[in-house]
N, C-alpha and C positions, 0 to 999 in steps of 0.2 A: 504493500500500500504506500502511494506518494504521499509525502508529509510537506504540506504546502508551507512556504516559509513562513515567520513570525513577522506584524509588524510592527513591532517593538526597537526601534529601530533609533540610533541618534537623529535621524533626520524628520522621524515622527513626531520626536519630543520637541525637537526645536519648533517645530514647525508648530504643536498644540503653545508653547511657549508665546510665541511670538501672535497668536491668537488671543491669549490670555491679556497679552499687552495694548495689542490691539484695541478689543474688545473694553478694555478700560480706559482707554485713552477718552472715547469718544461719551461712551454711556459717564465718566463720571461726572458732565457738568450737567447731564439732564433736569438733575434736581433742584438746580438753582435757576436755571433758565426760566420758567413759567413766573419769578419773581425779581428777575434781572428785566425783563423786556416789559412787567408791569412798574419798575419803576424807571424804564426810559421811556413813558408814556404808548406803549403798546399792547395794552392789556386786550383790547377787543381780539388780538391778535393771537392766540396762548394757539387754538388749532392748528396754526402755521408751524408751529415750533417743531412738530414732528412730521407732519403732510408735505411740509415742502423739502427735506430733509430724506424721503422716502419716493419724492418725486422724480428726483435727479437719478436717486440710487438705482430707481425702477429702470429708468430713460436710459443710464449706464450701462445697464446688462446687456443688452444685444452689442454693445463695443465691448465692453470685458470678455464675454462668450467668446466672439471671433477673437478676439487677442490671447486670449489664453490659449487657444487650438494653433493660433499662427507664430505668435511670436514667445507665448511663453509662458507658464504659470505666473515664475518669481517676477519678471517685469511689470507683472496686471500687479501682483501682492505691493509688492515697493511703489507702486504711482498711488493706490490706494491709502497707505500710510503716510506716504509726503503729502497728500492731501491734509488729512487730519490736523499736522504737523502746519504748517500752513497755514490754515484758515483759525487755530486754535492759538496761534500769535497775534491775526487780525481782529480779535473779539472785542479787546480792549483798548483799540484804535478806532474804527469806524464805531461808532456809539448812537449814530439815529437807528432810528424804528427803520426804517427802510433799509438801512445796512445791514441790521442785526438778520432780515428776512434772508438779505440774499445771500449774506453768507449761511443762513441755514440753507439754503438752495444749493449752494455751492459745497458745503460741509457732504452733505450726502453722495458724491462721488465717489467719496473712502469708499464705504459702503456697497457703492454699487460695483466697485473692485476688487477689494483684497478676500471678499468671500467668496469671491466665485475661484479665484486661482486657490486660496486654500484649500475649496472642495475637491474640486479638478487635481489637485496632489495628491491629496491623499486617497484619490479615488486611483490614481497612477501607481502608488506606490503600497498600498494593498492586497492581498489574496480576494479573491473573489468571494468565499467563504466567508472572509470576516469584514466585512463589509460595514454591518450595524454597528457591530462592537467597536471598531475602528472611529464610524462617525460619532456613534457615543462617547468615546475618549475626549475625540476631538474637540466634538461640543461640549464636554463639561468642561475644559480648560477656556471656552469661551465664556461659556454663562461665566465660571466665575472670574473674567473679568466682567463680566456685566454686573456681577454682585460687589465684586472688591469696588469698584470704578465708582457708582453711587454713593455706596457706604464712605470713601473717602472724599469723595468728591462734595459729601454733604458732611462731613467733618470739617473739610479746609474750607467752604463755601461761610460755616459756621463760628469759625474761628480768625480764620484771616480773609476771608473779602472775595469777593470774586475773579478780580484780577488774578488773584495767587491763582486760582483751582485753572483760570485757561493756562497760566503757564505752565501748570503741572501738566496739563492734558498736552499738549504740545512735546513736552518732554518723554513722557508715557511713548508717545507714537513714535517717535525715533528708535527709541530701545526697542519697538516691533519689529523694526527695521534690520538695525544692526544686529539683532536672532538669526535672520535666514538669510542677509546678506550672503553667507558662503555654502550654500546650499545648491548642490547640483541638478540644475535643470533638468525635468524630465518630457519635454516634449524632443522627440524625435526629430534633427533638421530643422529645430526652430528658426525663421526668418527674422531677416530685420526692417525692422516699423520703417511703412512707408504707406505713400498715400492711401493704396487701394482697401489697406486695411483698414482703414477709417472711414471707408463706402459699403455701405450697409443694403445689401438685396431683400427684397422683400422675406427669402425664405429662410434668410440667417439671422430673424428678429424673433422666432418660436420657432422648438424645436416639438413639433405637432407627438409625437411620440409620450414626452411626459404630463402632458395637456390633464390626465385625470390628476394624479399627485399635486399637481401646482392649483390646480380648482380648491382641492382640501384644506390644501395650504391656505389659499388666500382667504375662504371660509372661516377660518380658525385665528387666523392671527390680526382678524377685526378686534377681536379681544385685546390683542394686543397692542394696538392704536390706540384704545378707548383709555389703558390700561398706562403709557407712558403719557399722554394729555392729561387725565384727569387726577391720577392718584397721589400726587402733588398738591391737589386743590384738596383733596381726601383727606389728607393725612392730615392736615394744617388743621381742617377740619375738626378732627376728633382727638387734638390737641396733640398727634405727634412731632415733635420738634426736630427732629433729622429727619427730614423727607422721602432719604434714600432707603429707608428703613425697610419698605414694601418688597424697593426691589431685591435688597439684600436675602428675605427672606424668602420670595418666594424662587430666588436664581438658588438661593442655597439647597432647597426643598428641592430642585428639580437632580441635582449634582447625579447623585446616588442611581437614582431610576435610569439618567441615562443609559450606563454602561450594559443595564438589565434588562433594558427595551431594547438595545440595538442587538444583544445576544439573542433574546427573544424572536426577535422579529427574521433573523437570519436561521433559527430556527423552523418558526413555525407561521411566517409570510409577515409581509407588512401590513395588511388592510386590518387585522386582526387588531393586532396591536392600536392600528390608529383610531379603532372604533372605541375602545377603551380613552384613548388619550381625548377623543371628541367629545366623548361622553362627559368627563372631568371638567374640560375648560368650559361645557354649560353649568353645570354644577358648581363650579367655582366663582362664576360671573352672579351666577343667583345669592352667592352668601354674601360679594362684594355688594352687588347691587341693595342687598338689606342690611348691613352691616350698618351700626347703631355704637358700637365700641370699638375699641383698640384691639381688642382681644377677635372679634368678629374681622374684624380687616384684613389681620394679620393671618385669621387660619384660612381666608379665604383664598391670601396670598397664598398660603402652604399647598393647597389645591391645586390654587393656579400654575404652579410652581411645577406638580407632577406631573400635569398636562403637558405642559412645554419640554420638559425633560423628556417625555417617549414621543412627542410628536416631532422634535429637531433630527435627532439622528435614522428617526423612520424613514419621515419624508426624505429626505437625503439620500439615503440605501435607495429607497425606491426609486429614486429619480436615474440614480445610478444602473439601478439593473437593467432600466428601459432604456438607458441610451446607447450607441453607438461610440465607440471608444474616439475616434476620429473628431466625433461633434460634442464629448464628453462638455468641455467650455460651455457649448450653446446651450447642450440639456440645462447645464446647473446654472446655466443666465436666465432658463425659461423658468424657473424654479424660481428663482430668486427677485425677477419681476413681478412673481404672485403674490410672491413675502412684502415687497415693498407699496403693491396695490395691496394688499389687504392692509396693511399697519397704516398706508396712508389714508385709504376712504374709512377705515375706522377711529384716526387722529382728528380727520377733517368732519365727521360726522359728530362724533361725539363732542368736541369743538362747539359746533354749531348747537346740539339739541340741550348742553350742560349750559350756556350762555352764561356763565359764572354764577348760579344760583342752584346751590345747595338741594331745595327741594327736586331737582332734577337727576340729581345720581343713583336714584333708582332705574331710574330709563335710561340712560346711558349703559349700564352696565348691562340691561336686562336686553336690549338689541343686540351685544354679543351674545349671550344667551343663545340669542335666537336661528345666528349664524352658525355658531358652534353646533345646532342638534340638525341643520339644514344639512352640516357636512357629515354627520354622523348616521340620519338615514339615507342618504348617498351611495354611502362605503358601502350598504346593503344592498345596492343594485349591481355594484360588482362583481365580475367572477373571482371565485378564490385564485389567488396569486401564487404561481408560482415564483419560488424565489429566485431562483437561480437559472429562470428563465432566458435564453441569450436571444437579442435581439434580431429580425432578421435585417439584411443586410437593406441599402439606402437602394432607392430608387436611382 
């Protein structure tokens, strides 16, 4: 019997590494922003803070997809980071309402980069078999920069000013950098950036193959729009004073599940799994949406929390299995334009229906709710999945 290699690998660790930093660079000023742009007179404006941010990310992916396939994971990962890096110097320079927008417009390009080439690697450098487990790893060393990054980023927010917390995040995103700077490329005859790769055909903008997983996706992670917009105005709310509190907890609550959902899932398929995970983030959105104490908030974070943990590295495996090793890039841009439509029409939605009034966070919350079990009896019109199914080959 062949014994498929480990991927345990130094290049795996850097690479979850360098995600972790990532991932923290960017999430950790979320938790002051909703109160840095209401006192530079842009309060009507709080939905923008993630929607437009999610906009560009989204708009990104079909150029990240092709660049990662053409010219190279690590080059998509590094323009992703110098971004960050970047616009996380310009915060505390440009200071109107209309700067602060566009550099949230312009900030989302990290975004719409360095995750698609992280996926795309680690989907390169992987056994076929350990697929979930692999994305699992990956993604818990992100969430918790998405936990660390908050949690800190609403300590220095809190103690030293907001100036300090962009310079920290600017610095964070460099060290993402200098991780995988010596990291050896694994696309085959990678080319060098030039025009044509910046010309976009209609049929390198979706990659029509992962079309059901990125629907799930973007069903599900309306919640999480709703979820980085309003739970700032939440927390203030019910008298929590680190803002970042929420998301510490519920990225911590996801940690663990990963690795057990993507083992799971390379087990015994992916739909399975995600109907469990759909199931959760309604369940979850319900205790938010009534929650009445601290104690209520927080476990509904915890909920939300295990949601996101088997639904990140699921979807991910599964995107993977249905794509074509060749258009691997595009698959996981198509993927990742669902992530950024759903987070952003759930940013911009709940934005608009919260209108900064209190008595309205039950309905905000409870429209996820309602996405969440859209996608969960969906899953059930699906055929059972085979996991290890290989793609047939492109037209």
């Amino acid at each position: 019997m062949k014994i498929l290699p480990s991927f345990f690998t130094l290049n795996f660790f850097l690479l979850c590494l360098s995600s972790f930093l990532f991932f923290a660079s960017f999430n950790m000023i979320i938790p002051e922003l909703p109160a840095y742009l209401t006192s530079i007179g842009g309060e009507e404006y709080k939905g923008l803070i993630i929607s437009l941010f999610t906009l560009t990310a989204g708009l990104s992916r079909p150029f990240s997809g092709k660049l990662a396939d053409k010219i190279g994971r690590i080059p998509v990962m590094i323009f992703g980071a110098s971004i960050c890096f970047v616009v996380s110097l310009l915060y505390p320079i440009i200071t109107s309402v209309a700067g602060f927008l566009f550099l949230r417009f312009a900030h989302g390009f990290s975004t719409g980069f360095t995750p698609t080439g992280v996926s795309a690697y680690v989907a390169d450098i992987v056994p076929f078999n350990k697929r979930g487990e692999a994305m699992g790893l990956q993604s818990l060393f992100g969430s918790l920069g998405m936990a660390a990054g908050p949690a800190l980023g609403g300590y220095i927010g809190q103690f030293w000013g907001i100036e300090p917390l962009f310079y920290a995040s600017a610095f964070v995103s460099i060290l993402s950098i200098l991780v995988i700077i010596r990291l050896k490329e694994t696309v085959p005859n990678a080319e060098k950036l030039n025009r044509k790769h910046l010309r976009l055909h209609r049929y390198e903008i979706i990659e029509k193959r992962v079309l059901k997983p990125s629907l799930v996706l973007l069903l599900t992670v309306f919640s999480f729009g709703a979820v980085l917009t309003i739970i700032p105005d939440y927390s203030d709310y019910l008298g929590i004073k680190n803002k970042g509190l929420f998301f510490a907890v519920f990225t911590l609550s996801s940690l663990g599940i990963r690795i057990i959902a993507g083992k799971t899932s390379d087990k015994y398929g992916r739909i399975p799994v995600m109907k469990v995970a759909t199931l959760f983030m309604a369940i979850s959105m319900v205790i938010i949406a009534f929650a009445q104490t601290k104690f209520m908030l927080l476990f509904g974070g915890v909920i939300f929390g295990c949601s996101v943990g088997m639904n990140s590295p699921t979807i991910s495996a599964w995107t993977i299995d249905l794509s074509l090793d060749a258009f691997r890039g595009r698959a996981l841009a198509t993927m990742y334009i669902a992530l950024e439509a759903g987070i952003g029409i759930g940013a911009l939605v709940s934005g608009y229906v919260f209108a900064n009034k209190v008595e309205n966070f039950p309905l905000v919350f409870s429209i996820g709710a309602i996405t969440s079990m859209i996608a969960f009896f969906y899953l059930f019109t699906l055929p059972k999945q085979q996991v290890f199914l290989v793609p047939e080959d492109s037209e």
